[in-house]
Every structure is written in C-alpha cells, then in structure tokens.
C-alpha positions as CSV (number, residue, x, y, z in Angstrom):
1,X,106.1,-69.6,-42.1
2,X,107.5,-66.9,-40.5
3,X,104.7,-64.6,-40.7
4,X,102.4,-67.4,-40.0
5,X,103.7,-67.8,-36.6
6,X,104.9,-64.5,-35.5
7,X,100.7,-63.7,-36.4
8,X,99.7,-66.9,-34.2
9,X,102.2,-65.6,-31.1
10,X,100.6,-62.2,-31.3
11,X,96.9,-63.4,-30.9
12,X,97.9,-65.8,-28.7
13,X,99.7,-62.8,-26.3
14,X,96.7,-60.4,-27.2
15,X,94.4,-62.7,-26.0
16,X,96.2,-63.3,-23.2
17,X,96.3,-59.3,-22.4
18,X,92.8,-59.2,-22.9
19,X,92.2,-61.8,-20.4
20,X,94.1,-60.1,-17.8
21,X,92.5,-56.5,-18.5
22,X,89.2,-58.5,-18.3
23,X,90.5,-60.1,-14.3
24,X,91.7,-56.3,-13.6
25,X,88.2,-54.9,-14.1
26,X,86.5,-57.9,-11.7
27,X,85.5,-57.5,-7.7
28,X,88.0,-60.5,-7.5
29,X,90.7,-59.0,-5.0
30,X,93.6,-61.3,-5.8
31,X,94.5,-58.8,-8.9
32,X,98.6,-60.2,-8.9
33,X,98.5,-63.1,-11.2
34,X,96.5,-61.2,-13.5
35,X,99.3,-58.5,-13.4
36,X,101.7,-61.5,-14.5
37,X,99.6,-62.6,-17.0
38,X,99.5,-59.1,-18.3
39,X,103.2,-59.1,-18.4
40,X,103.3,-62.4,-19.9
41,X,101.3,-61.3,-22.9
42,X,103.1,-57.9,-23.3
43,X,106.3,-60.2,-23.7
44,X,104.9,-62.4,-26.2
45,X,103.4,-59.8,-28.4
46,X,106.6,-57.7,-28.3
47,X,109.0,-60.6,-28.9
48,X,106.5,-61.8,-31.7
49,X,106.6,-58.2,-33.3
50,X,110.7,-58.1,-33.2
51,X,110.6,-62.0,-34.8
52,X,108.3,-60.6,-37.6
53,X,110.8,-57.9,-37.9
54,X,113.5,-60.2,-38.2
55,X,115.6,-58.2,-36.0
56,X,116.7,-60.7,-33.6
57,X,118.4,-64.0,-33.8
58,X,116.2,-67.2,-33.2
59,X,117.2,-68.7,-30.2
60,X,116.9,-65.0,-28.4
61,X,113.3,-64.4,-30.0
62,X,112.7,-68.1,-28.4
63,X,114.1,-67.5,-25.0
64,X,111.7,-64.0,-24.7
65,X,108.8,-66.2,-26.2
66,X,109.4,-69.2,-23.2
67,X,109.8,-66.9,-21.1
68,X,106.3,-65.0,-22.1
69,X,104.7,-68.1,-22.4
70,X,105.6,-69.1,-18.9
71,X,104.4,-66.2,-17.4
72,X,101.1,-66.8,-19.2
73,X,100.9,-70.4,-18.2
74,X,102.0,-70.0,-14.8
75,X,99.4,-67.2,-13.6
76,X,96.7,-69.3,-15.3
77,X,97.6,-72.3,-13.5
78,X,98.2,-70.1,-10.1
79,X,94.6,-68.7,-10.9
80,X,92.6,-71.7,-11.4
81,X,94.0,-73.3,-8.3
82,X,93.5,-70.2,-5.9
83,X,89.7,-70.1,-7.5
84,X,89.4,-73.9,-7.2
85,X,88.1,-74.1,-10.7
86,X,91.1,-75.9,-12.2
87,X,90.1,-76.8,-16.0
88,X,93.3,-79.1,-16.5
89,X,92.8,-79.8,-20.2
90,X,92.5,-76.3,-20.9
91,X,95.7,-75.6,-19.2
92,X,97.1,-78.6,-21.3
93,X,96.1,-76.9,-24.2
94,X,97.2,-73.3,-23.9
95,X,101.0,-75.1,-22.8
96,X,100.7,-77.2,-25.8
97,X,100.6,-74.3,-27.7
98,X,102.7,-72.1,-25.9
99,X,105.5,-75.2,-26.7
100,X,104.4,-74.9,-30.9
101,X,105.3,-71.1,-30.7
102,X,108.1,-71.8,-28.9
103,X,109.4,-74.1,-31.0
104,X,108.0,-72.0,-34.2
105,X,110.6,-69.2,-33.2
106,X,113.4,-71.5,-32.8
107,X,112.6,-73.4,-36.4
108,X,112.0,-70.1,-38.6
C-alpha cells in the first residue's frame, strides 16, 4: 500500500505542476497563485518520493503532504474565485483526495 500511494501523491503533485507551468505560459497577468500551486506540487512530489523511500517517519511525511496539499487547494480555490469561474465540486474533489493522501501517509 505503500507504493500504491506514494504513486497516487506523485501524479497527483505532477499534475498539479503541470497545471501551474500551463497558467505560467497564459496572457493571464495574475501569475502568483500559479507560483503557489507550483510550490504546492513540488512539495507533494518530493514528500511522496522520501515516503516511497521510507526515509521519514509518518506523521512528518503527512505534515509536508497537508501542507502540499493545502497549497494546491488553496491557489485553486484563490484562482477560480479571482476568474469567477468557481467549479465547487471540482474543488470538492481535488480536497477529498488531497485528505485520502493525507491520511494514506499517516496509515502506511
């Protein structure tokens, strides 16, 4: 289970990277959540890396994952609301899963 979701948590922040490369690149000129998104993702993909490593305890692995994961959240949320294009079951969705990786690091 380990691997399993140390895999999920590095898709998750790759896509996440990804998505903020893709709102760097735009004409859009309000570039800083997408540089907190970025962030967000690096964090996740990192922490996920060291969890499939093994080289950190759980609970520290979770706290770097929650605090990834709120990063990515927050700058979504921050992003739909400044566009006024606020999709709120797809920001229920990427917290819901943020919560299962969380949680995932704190279990295995």
């Amino acid at each position: 289970m380990r691997i399993a979701v140390s895999v999920l948590a590095i898709l998750f922040g790759l896509l996440h990277i990804i998505a903020a490369v893709t709102q760097f690149k735009s004409k859009d000129p309000a570039r800083g959540f997408a540089i907190v998104m970025f962030c967000g993702g690096i964090c996740v993909t990192f922490e996920a890396v060291a969890h499939l490593i093994g080289s950190n305890p759980g609970w520290m692995d979770a706290l770097a994952c929650a605090t990834g994961c709120m990063l990515i959240c927050f700058s979504a949320y921050a992003n739909g609301r400044r566009s006024g294009n606020l999709h709120l079951s797809h920001h229920i969705v990427r917290g819901t899963i943020a919560a299962l990786l969380v949680a995932g690091f704190v279990i295995w």
